[in-house]
PDB file of N, CA, C, O and CB in Angstrom:
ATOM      1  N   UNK A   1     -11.019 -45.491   8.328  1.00  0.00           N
ATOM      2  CA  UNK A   1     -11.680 -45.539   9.621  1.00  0.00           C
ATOM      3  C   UNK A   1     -11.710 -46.991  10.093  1.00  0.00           C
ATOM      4  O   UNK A   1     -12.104 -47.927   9.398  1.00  0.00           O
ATOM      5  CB  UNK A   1     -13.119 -44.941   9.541  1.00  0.00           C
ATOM      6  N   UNK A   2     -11.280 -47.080  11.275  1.00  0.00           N
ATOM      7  CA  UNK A   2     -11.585 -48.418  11.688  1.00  0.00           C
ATOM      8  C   UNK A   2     -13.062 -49.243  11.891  1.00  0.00           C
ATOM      9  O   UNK A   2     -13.951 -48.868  12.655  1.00  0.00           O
ATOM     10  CB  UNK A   2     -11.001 -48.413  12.818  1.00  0.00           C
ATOM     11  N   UNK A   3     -13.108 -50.308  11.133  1.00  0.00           N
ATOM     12  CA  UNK A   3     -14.464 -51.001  11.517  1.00  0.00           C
ATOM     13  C   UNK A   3     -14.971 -51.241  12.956  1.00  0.00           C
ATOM     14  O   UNK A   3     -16.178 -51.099  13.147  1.00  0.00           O
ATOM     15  CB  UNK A   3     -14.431 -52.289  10.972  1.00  0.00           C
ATOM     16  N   UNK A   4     -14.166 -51.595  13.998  1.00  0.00           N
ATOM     17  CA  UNK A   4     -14.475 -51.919  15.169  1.00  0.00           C
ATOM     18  C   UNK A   4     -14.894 -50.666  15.823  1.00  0.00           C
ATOM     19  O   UNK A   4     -15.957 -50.618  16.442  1.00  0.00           O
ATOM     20  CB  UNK A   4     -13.445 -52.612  15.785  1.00  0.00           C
ATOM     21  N   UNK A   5     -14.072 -49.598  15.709  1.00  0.00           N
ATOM     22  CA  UNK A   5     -14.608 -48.572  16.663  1.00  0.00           C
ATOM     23  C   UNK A   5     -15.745 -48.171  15.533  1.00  0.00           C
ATOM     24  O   UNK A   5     -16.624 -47.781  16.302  1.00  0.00           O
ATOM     25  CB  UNK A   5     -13.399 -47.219  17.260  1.00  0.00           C
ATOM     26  N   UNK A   6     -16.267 -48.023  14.300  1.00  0.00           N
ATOM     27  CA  UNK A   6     -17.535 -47.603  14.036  1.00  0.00           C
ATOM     28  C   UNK A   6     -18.529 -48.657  14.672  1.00  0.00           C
ATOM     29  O   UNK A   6     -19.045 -48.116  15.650  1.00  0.00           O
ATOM     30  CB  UNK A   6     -17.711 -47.417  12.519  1.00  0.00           C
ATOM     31  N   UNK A   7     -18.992 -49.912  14.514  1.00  0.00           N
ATOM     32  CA  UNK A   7     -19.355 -51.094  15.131  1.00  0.00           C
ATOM     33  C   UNK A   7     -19.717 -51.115  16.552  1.00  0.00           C
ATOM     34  O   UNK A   7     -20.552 -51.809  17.131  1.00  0.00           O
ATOM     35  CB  UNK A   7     -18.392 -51.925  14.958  1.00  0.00           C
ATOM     36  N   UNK A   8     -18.832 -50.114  17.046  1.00  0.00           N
ATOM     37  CA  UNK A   8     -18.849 -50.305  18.820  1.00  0.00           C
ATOM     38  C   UNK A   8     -19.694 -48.722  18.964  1.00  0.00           C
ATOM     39  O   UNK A   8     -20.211 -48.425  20.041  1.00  0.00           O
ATOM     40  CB  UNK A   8     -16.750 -50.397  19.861  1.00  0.00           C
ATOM     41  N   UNK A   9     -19.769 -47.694  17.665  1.00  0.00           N
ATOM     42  CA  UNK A   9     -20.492 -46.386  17.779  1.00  0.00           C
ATOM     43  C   UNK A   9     -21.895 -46.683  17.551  1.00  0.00           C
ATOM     44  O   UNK A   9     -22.839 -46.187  18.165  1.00  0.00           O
ATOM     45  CB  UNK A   9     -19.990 -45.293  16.771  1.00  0.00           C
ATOM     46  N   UNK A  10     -21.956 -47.687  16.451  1.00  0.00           N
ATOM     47  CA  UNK A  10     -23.288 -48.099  16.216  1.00  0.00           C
ATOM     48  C   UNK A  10     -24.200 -48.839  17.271  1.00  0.00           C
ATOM     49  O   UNK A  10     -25.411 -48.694  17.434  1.00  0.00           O
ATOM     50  CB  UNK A  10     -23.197 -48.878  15.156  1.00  0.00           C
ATOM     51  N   UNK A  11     -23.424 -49.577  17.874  1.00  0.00           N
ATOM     52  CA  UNK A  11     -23.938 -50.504  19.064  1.00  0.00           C
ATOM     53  C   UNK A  11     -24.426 -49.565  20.115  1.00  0.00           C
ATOM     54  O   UNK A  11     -25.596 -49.584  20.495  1.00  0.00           O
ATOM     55  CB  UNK A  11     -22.748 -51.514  19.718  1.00  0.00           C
ATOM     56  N   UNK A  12     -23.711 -48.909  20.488  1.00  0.00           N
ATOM     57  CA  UNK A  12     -23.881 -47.538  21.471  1.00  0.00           C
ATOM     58  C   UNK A  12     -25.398 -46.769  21.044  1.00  0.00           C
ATOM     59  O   UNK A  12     -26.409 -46.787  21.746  1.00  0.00           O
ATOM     60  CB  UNK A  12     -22.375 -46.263  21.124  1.00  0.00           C
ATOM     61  N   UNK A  13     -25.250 -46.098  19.698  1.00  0.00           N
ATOM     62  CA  UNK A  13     -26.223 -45.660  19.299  1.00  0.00           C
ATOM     63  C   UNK A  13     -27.546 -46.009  19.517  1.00  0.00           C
ATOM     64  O   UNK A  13     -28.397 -45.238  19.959  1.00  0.00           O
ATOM     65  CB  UNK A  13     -26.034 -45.652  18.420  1.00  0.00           C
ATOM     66  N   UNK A  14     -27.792 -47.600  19.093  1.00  0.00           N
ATOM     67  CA  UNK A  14     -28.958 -48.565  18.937  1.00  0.00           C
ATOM     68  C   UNK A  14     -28.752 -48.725  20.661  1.00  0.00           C
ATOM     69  O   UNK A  14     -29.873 -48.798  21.165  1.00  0.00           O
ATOM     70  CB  UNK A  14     -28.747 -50.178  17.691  1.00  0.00           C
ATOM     71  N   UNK A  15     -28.043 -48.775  21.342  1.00  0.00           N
ATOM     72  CA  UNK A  15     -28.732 -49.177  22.601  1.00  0.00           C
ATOM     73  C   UNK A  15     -29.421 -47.965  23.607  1.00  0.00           C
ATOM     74  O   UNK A  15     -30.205 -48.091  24.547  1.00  0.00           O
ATOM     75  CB  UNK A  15     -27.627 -49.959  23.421  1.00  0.00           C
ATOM     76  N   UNK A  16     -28.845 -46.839  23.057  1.00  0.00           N
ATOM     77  CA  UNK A  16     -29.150 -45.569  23.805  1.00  0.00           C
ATOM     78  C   UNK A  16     -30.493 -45.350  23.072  1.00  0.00           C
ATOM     79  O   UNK A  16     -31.390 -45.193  23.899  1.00  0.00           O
ATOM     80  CB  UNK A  16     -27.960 -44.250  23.672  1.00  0.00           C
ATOM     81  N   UNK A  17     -30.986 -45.280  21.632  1.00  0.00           N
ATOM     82  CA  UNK A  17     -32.238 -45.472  20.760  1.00  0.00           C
ATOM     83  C   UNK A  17     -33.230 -46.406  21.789  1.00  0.00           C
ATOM     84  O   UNK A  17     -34.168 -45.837  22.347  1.00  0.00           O
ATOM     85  CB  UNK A  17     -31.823 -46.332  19.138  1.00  0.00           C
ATOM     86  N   UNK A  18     -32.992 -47.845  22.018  1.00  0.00           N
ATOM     87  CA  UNK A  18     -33.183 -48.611  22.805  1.00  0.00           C
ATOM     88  C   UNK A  18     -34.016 -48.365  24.092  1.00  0.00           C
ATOM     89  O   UNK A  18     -35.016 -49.024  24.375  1.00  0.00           O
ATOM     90  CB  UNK A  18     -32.155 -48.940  22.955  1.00  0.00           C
ATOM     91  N   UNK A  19     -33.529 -47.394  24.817  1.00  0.00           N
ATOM     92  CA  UNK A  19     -33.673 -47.064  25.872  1.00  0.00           C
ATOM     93  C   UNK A  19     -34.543 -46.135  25.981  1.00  0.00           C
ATOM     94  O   UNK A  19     -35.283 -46.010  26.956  1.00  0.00           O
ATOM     95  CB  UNK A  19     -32.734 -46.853  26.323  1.00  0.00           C
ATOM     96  N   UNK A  20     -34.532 -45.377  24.955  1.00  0.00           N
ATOM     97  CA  UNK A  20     -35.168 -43.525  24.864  1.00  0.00           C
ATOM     98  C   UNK A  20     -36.423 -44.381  24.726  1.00  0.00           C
ATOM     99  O   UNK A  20     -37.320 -44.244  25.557  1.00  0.00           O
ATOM    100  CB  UNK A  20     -34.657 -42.025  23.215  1.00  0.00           C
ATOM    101  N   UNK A  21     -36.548 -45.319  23.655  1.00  0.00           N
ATOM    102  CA  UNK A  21     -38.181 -45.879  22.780  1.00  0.00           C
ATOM    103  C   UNK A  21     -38.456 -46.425  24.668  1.00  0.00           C
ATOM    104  O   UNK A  21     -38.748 -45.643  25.573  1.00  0.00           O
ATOM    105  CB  UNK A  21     -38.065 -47.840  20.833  1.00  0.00           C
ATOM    106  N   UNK A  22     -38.314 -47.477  24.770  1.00  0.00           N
ATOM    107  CA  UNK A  22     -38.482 -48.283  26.245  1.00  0.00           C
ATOM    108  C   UNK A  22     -39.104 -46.846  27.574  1.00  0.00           C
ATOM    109  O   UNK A  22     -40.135 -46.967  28.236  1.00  0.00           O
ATOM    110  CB  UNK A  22     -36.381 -49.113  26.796  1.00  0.00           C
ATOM    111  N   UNK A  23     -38.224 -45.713  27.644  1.00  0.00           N
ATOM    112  CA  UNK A  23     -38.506 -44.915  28.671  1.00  0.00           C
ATOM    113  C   UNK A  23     -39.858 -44.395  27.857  1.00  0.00           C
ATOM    114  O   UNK A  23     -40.964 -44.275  28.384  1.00  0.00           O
ATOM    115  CB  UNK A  23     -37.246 -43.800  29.151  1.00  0.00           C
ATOM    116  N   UNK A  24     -39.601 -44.159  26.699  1.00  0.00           N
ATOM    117  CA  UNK A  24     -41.385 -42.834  26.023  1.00  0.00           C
ATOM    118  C   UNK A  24     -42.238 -44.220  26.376  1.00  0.00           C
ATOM    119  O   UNK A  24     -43.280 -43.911  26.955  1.00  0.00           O
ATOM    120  CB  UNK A  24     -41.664 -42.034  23.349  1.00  0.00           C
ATOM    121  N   UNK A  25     -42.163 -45.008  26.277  1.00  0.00           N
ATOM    122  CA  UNK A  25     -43.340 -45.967  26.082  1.00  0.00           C
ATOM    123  C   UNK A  25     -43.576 -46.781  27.636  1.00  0.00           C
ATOM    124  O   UNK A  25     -44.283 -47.785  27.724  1.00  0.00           O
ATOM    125  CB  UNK A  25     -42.921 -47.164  24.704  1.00  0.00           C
ATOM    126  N   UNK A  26     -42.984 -46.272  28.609  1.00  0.00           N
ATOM    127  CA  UNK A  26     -43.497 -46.736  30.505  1.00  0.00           C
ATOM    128  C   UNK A  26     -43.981 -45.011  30.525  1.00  0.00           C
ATOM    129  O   UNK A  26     -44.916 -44.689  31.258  1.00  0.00           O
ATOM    130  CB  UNK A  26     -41.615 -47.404  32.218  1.00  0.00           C
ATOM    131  N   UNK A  27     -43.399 -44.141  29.821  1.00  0.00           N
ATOM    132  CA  UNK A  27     -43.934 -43.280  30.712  1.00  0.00           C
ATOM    133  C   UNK A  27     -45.825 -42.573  29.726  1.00  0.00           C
ATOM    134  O   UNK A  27     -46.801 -41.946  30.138  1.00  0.00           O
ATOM    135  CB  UNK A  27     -42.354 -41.885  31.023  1.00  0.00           C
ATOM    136  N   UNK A  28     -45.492 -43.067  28.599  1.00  0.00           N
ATOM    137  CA  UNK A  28     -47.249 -43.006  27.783  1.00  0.00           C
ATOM    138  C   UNK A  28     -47.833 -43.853  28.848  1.00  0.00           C
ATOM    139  O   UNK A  28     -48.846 -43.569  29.488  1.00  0.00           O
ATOM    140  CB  UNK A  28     -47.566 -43.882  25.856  1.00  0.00           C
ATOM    141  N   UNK A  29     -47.015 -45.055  29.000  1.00  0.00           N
ATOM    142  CA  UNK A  29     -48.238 -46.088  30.192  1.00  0.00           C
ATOM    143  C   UNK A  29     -48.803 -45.594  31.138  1.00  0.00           C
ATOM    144  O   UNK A  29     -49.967 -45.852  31.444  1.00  0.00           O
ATOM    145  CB  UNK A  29     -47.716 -47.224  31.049  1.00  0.00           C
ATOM    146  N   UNK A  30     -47.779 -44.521  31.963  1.00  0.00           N
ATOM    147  CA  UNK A  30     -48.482 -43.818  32.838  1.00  0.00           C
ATOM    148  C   UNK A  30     -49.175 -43.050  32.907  1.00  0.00           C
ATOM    149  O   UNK A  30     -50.141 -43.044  33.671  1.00  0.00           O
ATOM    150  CB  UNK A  30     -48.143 -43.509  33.327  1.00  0.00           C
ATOM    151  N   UNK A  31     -48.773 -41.915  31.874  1.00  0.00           N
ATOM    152  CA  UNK A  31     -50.003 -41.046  31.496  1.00  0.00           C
ATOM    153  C   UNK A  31     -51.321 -41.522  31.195  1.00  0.00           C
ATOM    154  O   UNK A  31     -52.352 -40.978  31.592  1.00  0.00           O
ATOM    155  CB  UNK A  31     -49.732 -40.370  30.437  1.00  0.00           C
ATOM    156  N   UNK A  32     -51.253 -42.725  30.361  1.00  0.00           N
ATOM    157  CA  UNK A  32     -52.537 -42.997  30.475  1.00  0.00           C
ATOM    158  C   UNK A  32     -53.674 -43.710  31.671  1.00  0.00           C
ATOM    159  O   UNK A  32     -54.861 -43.479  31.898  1.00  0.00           O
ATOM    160  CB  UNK A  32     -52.510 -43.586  29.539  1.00  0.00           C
ATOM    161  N   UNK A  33     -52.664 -44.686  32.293  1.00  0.00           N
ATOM    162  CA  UNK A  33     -53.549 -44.941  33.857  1.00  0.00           C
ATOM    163  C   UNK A  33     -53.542 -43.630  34.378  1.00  0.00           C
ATOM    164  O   UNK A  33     -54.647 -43.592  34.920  1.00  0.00           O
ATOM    165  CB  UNK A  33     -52.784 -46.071  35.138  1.00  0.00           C
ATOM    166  N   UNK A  34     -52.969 -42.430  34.586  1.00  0.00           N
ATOM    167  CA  UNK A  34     -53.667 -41.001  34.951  1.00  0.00           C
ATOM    168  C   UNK A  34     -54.352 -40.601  34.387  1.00  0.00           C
ATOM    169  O   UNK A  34     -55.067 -40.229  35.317  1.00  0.00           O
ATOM    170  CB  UNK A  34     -53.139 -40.030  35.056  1.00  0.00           C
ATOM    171  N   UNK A  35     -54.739 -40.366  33.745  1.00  0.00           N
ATOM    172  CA  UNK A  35     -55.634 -40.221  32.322  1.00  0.00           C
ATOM    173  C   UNK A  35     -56.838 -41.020  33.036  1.00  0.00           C
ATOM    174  O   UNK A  35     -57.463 -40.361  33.867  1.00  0.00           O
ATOM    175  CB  UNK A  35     -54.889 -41.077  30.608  1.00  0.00           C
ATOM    176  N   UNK A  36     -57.139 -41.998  32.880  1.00  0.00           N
ATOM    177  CA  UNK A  36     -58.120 -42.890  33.657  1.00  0.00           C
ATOM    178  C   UNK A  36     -58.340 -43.061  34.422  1.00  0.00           C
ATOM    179  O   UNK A  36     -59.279 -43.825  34.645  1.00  0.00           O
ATOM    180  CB  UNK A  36     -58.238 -43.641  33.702  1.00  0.00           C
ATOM    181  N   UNK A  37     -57.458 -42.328  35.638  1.00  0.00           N
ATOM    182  CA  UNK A  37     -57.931 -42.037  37.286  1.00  0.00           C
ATOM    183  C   UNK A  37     -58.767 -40.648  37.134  1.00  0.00           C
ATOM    184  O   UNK A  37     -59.952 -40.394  37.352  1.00  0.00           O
ATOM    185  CB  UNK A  37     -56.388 -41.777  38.544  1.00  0.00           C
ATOM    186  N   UNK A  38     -57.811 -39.945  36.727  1.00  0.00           N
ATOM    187  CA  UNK A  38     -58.788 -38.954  36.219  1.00  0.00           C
ATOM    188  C   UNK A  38     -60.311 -38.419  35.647  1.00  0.00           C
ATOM    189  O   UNK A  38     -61.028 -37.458  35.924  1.00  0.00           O
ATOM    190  CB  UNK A  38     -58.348 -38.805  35.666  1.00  0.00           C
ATOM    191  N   UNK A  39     -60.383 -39.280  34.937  1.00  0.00           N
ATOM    192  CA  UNK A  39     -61.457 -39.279  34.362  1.00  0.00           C
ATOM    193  C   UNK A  39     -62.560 -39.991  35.367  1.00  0.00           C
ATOM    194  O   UNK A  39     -63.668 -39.455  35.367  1.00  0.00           O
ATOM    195  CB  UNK A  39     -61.233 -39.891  33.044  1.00  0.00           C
ATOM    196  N   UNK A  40     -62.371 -41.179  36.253  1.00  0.00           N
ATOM    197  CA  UNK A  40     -62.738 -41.562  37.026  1.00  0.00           C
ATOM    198  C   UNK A  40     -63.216 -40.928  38.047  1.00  0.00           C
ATOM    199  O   UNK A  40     -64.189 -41.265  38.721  1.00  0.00           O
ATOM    200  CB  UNK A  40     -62.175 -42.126  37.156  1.00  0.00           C
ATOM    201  N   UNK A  41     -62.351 -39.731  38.223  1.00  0.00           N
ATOM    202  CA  UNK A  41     -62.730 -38.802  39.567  1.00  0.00           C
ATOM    203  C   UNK A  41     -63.349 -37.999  39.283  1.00  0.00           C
ATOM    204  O   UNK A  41     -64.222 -37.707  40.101  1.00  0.00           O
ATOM    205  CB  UNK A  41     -61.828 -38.161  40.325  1.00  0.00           C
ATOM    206  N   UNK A  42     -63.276 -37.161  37.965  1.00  0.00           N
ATOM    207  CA  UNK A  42     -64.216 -36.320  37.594  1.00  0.00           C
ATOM    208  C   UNK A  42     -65.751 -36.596  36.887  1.00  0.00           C
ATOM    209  O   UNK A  42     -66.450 -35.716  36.386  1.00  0.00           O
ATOM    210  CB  UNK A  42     -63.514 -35.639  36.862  1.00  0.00           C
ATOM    211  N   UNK A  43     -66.079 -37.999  36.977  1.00  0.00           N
ATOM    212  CA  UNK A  43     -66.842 -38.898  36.644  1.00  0.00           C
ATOM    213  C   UNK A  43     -67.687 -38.705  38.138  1.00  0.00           C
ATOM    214  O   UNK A  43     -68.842 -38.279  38.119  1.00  0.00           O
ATOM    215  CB  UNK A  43     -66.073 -40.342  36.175  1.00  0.00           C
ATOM    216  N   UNK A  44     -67.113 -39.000  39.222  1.00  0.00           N
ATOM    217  CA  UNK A  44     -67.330 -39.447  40.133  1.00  0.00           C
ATOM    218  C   UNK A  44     -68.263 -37.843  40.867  1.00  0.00           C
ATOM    219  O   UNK A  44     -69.376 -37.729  41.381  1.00  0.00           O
ATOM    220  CB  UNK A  44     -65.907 -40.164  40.700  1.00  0.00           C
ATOM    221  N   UNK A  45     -67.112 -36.793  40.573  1.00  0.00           N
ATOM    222  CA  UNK A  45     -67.658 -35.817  41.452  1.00  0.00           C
ATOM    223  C   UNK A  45     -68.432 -35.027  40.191  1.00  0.00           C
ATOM    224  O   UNK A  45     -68.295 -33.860  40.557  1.00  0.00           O
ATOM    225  CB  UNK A  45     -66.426 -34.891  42.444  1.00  0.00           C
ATOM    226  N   UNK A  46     -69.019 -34.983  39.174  1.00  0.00           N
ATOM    227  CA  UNK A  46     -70.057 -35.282  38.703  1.00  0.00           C
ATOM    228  C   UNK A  46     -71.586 -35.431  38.949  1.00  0.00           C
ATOM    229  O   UNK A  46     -72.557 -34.713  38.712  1.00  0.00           O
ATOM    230  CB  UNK A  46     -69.736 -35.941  38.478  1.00  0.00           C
ATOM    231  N   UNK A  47     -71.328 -37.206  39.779  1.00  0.00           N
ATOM    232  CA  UNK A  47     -72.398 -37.767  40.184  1.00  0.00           C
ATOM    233  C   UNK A  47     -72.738 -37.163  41.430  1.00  0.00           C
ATOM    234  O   UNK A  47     -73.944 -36.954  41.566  1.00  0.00           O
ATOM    235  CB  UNK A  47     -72.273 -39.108  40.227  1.00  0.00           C
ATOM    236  N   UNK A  48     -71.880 -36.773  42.529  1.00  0.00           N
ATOM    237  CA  UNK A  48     -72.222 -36.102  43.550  1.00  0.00           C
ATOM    238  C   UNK A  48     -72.557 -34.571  43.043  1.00  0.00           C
ATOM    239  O   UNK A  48     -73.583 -34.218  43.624  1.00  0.00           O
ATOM    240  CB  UNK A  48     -71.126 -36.248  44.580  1.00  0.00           C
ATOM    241  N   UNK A  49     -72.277 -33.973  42.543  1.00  0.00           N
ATOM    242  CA  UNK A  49     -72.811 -32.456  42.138  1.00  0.00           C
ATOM    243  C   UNK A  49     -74.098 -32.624  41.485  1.00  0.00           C
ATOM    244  O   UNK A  49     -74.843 -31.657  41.643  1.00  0.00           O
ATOM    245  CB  UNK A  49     -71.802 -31.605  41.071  1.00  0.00           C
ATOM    246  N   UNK A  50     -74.672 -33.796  40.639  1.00  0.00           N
ATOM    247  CA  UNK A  50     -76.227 -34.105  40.623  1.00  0.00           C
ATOM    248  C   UNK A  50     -76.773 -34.191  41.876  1.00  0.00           C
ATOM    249  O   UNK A  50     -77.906 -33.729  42.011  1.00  0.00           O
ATOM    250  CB  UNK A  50     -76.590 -35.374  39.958  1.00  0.00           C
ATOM    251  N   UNK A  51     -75.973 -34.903  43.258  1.00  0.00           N
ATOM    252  CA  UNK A  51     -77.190 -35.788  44.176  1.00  0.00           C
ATOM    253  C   UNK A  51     -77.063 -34.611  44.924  1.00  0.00           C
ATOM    254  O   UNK A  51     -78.023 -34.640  45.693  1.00  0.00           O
ATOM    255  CB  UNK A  51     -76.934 -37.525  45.063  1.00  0.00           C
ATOM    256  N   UNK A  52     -76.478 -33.687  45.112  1.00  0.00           N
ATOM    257  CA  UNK A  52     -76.410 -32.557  45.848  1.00  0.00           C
ATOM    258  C   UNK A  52     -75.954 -31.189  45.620  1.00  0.00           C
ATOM    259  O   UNK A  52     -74.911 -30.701  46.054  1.00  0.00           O
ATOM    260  CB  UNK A  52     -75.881 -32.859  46.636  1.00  0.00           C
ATOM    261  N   UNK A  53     -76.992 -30.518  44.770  1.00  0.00           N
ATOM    262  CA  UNK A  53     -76.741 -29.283  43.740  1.00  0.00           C
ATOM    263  C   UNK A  53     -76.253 -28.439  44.296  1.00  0.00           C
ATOM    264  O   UNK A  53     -75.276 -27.839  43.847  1.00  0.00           O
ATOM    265  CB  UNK A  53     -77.768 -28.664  43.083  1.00  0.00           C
ATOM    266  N   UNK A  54     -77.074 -28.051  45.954  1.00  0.00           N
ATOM    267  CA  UNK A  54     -76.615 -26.973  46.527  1.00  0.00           C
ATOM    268  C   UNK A  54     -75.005 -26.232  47.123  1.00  0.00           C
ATOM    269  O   UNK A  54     -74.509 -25.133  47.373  1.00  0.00           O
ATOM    270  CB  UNK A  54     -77.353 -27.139  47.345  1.00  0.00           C
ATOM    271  N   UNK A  55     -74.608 -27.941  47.126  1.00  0.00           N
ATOM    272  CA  UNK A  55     -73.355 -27.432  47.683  1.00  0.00           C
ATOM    273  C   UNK A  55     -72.256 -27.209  46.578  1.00  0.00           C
ATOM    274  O   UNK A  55     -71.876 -27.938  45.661  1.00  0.00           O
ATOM    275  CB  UNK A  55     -72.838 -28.427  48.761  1.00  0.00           C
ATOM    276  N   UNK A  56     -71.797 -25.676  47.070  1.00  0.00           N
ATOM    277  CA  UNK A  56     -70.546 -25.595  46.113  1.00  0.00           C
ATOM    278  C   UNK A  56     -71.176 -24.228  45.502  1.00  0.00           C
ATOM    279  O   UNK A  56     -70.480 -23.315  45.057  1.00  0.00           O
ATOM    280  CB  UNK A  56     -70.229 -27.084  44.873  1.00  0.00           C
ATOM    281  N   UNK A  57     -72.650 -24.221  45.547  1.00  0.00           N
ATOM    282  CA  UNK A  57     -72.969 -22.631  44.988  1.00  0.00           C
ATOM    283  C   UNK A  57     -73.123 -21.190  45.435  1.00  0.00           C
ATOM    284  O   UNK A  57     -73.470 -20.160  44.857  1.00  0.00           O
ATOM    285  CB  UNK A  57     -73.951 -22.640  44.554  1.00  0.00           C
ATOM    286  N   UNK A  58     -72.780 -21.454  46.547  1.00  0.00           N
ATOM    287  CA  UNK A  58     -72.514 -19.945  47.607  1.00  0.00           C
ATOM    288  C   UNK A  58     -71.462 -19.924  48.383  1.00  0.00           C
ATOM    289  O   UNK A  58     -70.937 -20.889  48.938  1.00  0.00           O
ATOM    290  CB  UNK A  58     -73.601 -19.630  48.711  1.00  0.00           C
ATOM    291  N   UNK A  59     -71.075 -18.539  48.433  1.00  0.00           N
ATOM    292  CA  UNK A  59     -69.768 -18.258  48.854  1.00  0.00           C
ATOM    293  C   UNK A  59     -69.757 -17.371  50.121  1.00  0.00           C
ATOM    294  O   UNK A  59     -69.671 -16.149  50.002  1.00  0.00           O
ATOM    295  CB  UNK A  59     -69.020 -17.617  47.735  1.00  0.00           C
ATOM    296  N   UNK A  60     -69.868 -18.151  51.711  1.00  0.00           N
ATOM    297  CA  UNK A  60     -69.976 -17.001  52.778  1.00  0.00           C
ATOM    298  C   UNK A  60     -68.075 -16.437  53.017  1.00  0.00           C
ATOM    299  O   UNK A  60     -66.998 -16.998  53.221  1.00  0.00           O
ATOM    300  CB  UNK A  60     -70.876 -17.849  54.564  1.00  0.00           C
ATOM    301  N   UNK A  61     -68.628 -14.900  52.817  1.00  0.00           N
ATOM    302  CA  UNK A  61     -67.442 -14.347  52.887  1.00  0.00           C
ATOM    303  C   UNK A  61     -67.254 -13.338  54.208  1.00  0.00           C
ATOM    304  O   UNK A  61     -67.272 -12.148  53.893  1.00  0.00           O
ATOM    305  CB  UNK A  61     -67.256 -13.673  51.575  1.00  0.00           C
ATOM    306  N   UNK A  62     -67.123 -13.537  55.259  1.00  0.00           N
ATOM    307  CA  UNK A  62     -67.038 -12.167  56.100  1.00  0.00           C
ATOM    308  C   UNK A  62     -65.827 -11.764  56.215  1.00  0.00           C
ATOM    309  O   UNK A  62     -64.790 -12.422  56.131  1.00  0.00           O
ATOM    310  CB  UNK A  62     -67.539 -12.196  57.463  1.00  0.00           C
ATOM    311  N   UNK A  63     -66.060 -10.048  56.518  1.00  0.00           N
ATOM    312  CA  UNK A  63     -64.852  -9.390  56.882  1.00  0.00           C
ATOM    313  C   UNK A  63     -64.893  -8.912  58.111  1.00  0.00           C
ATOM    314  O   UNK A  63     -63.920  -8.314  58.573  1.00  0.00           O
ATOM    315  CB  UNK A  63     -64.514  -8.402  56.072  1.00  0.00           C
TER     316      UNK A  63
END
């Protein structure tokens, strides 16, 4: 087997490896700032469902 073309398979390999690690690890980044907007908002509407119980608990339905 030739050394160069294994050499040039390996290089290939490690840079495509390279890339996969680099893409999982921007896109964990994002999940987690969503993750923390999230939590933020449901934090948030929370505090408004304490300051104002009533709304949100009846359902006018006409037909």
């Amino acid at each position: 087997m030739d050394v160069a073309l294994m050499s040039m398979a390996f290089s290939q390999a490690r840079v495509k490896q390279d890339v996969s690690i680099a893409l999982m690890k921007k896109t964990m980044d994002q999940v987690e700032t969503e993750g923390a907007a999230l939590q933020k908002l449901m934090e948030s509407t929370q505090v408004e469902q304490i300051a104002q119980p009533h709304l949100g608990s009846h359902i006018d339905v006409k037909l």
